[in-house]
C-alpha positions as CSV (number, residue, x, y, z in Angstrom):
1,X,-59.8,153.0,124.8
2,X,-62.7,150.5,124.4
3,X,-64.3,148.9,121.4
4,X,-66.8,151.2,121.2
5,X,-64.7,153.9,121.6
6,X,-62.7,153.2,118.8
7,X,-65.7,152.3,116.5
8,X,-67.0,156.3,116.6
9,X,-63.7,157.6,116.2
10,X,-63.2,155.3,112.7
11,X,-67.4,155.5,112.0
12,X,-68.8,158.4,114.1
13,X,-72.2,158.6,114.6
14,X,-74.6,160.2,112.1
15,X,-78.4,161.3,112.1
16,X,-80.6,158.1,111.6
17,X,-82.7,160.9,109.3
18,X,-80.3,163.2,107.2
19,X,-76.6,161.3,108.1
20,X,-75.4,164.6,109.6
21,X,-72.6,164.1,112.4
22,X,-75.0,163.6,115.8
23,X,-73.1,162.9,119.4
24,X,-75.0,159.4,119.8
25,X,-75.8,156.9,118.2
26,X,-79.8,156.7,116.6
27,X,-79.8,159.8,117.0
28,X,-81.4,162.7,115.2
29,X,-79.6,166.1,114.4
30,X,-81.2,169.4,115.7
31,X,-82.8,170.4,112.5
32,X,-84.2,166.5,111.9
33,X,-85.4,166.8,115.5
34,X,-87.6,169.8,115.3
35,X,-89.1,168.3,111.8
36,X,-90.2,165.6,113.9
37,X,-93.4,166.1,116.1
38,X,-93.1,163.8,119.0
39,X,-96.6,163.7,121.0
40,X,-96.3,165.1,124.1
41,X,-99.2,166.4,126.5
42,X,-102.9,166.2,126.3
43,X,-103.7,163.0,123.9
44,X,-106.5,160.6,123.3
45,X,-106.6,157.8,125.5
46,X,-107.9,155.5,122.8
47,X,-105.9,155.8,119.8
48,X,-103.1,158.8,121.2
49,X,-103.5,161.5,118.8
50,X,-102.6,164.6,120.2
51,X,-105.1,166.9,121.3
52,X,-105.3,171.0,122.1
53,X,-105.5,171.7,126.0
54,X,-103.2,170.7,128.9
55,X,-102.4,167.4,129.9
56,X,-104.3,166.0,133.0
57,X,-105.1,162.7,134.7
58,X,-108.3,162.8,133.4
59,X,-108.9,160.2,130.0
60,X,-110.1,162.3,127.5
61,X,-110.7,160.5,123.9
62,X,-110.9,162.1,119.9
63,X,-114.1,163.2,118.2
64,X,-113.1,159.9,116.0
65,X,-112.8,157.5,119.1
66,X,-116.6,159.2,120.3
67,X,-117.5,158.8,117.0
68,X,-116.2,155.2,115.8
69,X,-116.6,152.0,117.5
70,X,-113.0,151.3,119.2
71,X,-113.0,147.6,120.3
72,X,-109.6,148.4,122.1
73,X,-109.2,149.9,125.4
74,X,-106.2,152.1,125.1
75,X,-103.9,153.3,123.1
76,X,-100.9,155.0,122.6
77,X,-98.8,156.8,119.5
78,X,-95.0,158.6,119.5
79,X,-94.6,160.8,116.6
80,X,-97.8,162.7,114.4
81,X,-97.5,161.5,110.9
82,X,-95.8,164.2,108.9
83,X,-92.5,165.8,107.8
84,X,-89.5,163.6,109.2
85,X,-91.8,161.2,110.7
86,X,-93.8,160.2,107.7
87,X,-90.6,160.4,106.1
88,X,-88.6,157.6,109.0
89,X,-91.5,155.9,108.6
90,X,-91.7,155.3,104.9
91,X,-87.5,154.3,105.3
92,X,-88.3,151.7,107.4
93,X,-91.6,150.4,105.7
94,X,-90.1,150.6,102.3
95,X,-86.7,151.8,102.3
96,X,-84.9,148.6,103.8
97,X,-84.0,150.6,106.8
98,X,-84.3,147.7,109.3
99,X,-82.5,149.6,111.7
100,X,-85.1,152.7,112.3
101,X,-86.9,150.0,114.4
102,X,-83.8,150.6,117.2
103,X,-84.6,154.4,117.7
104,X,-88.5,154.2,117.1
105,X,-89.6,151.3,119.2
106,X,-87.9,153.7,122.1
107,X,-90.1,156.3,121.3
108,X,-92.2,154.2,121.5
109,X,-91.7,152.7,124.6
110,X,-91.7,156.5,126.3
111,X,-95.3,157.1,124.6
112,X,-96.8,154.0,125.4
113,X,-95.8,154.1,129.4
114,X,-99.0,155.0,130.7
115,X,-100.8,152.2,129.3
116,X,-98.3,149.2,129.6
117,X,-99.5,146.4,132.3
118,X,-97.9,144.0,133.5
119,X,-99.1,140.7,131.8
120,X,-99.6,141.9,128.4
121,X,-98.7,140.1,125.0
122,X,-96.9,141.7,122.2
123,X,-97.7,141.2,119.2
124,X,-97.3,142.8,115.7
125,X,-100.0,143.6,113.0
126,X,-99.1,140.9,110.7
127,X,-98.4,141.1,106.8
128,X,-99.7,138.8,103.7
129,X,-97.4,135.9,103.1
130,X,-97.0,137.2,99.6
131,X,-96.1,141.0,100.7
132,X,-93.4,139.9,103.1
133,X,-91.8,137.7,101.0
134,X,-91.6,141.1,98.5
135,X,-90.9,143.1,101.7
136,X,-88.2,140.6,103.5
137,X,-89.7,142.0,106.8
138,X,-92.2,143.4,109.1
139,X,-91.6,146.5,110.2
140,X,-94.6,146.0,112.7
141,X,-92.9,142.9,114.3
142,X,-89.5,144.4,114.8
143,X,-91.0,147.3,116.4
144,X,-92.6,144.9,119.3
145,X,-89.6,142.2,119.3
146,X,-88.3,145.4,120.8
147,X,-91.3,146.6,122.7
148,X,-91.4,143.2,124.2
149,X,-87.7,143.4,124.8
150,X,-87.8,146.7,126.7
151,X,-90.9,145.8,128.6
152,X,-90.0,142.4,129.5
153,X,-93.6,141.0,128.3
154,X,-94.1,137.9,126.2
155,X,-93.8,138.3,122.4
156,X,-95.4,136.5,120.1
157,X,-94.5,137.4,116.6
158,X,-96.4,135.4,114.7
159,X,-100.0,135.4,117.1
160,X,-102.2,136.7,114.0
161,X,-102.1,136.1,110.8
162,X,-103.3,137.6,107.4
163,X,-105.9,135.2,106.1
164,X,-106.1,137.1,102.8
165,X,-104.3,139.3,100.5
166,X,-106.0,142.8,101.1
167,X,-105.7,145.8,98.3
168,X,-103.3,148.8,99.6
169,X,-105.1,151.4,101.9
170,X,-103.5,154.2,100.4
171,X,-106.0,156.6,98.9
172,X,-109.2,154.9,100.4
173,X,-112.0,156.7,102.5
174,X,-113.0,156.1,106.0
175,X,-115.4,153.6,105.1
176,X,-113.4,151.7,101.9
177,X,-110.8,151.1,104.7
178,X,-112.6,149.1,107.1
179,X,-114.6,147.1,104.1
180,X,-111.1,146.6,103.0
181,X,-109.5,144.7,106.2
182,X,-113.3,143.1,107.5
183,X,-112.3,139.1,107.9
184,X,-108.8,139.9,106.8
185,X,-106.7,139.0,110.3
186,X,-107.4,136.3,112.2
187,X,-105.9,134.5,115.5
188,X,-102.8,132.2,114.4
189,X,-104.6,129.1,115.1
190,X,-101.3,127.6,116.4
191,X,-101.0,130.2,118.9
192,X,-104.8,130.9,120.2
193,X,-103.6,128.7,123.4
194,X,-102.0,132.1,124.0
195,X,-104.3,134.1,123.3
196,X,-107.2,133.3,126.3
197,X,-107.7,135.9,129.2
198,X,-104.9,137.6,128.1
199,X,-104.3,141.6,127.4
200,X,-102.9,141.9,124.1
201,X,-100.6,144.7,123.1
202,X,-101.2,145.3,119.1
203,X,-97.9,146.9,117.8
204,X,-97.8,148.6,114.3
205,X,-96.2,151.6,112.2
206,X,-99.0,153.9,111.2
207,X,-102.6,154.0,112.6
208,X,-104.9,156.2,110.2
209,X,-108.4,155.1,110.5
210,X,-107.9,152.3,113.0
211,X,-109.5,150.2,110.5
212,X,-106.4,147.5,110.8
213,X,-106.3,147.9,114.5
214,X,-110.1,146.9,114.4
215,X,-109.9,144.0,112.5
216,X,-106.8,143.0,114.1
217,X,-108.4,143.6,118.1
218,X,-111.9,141.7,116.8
219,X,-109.7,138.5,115.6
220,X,-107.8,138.8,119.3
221,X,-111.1,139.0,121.3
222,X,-113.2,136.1,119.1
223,X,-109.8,134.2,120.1
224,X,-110.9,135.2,123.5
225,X,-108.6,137.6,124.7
226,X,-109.7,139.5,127.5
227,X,-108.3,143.0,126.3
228,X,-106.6,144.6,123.7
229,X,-104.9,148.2,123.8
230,X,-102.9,149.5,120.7
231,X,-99.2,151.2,120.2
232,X,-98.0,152.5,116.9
233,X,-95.1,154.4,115.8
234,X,-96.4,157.1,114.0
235,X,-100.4,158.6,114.1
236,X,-101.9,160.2,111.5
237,X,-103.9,163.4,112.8
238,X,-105.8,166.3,112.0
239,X,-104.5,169.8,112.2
240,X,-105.6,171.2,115.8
């Protein structure tokens, strides 16, 4: 009997979700499973929410990414925001559980297949100084040390930077969002070497408006990157 072995027969392994007895490790039980909505088929090419109709090689985008100025090229999402995934999500924003970035950043890595390319640079939407000190972590940059990690492209953790504290987005309009991050993220300025001609790979936990994703893509392109697509864990969408 191996290690490993012997570790599940002492600490078998439970749900990541509800701590139910699962036959893997991250794992999520049958009923956690079908409370979370993985995105599968026909999605937006641009920001990966899911959409009604079959899936096809043809790029279709959102009436939001037609609508709203998208200064990234493509992006991707794993779960719909809701039930057990707003719920995972929430643990591992604000519940201290660290290790939800193991099973996500898979998903993650699954959803975001189509629109990896060789070359890119990982890198994580990046917190105030003052809320990761309260927070101990970014949940955004160990979802893409492991997107980098299972891709094999260059991470850089650290590439952007909050220049200022902004207010919480919770509860704000479509339009009180993006007011709320304009200026806010900027290119590391120890790191914009990095930065030039390069595809950037923006990596966070929840895309809503895309109003971070904005900010963040504009400071990656006046840095002069030469593309910028977008992969998140969880999207918030509309009921189809």
């Amino acid at each position: 009997m191996n290690l490993q072995s012997a570790l599940e027969m002492i600490y078998p392994p439970t749900c990541i979700s509800c701590g139910a007895l699962v036959e893997g490790a991250f794992g999520l039980c049958g009923p956690c499973w079908r409370d979370t909505h993985f995105i599968n088929g026909l999605v937006c090419d641009c920001c990966g929410v899911p959409l009604p109709g079959e899936d096809s090689d043809t790029s279709v985008r959102c009436d939001d990414c037609m609508t709203f100025d998208r200064p990234w090229a493509r992006g991707r999402a794993a779960l719909v925001y809701k039930d057990n995934a707003r719920r995972l999500v929430l643990a591992l924003k604000h519940g201290d559980r660290a290790d939800l970035a193991r099973p996500g950043a898979g998903w993650m890595l699954r959803a975001g297949a189509p629109i990896f390319q060789d070359g890119m640079l990982v890198a994580p939407i990046p917190l105030h100084r003052w809320r990761l000190l309260r927070r101990r972590y970014n949940q955004s940059a160990l979802l893409s040390a492991r997107i980098a990690a299972g891709t094999g492209y260059e991470h850089c953790p650290d590439l952007l930077i909050r220049a200022r504290r902004t207010e919480s987005q919770d509860g704000k309009g479509h339009d009180a969002r993006f007011s709320n991050l304009a200026g806010a993220i900027r290119a590391n300025p120890r790191r914009i070497g990095r930065l030039a001609g390069r595809h950037v790979l923006l990596i966070d936990d929840v895309m809503t408006s895309g109003a971070t994703m904005t900010a963040a893509s504009h400071a990656c392109f006046a840095a002069g990157a030469k593309n910028v697509s977008v992969l998140v864990l969880a999207r918030v969408a509309k009921e189809l």
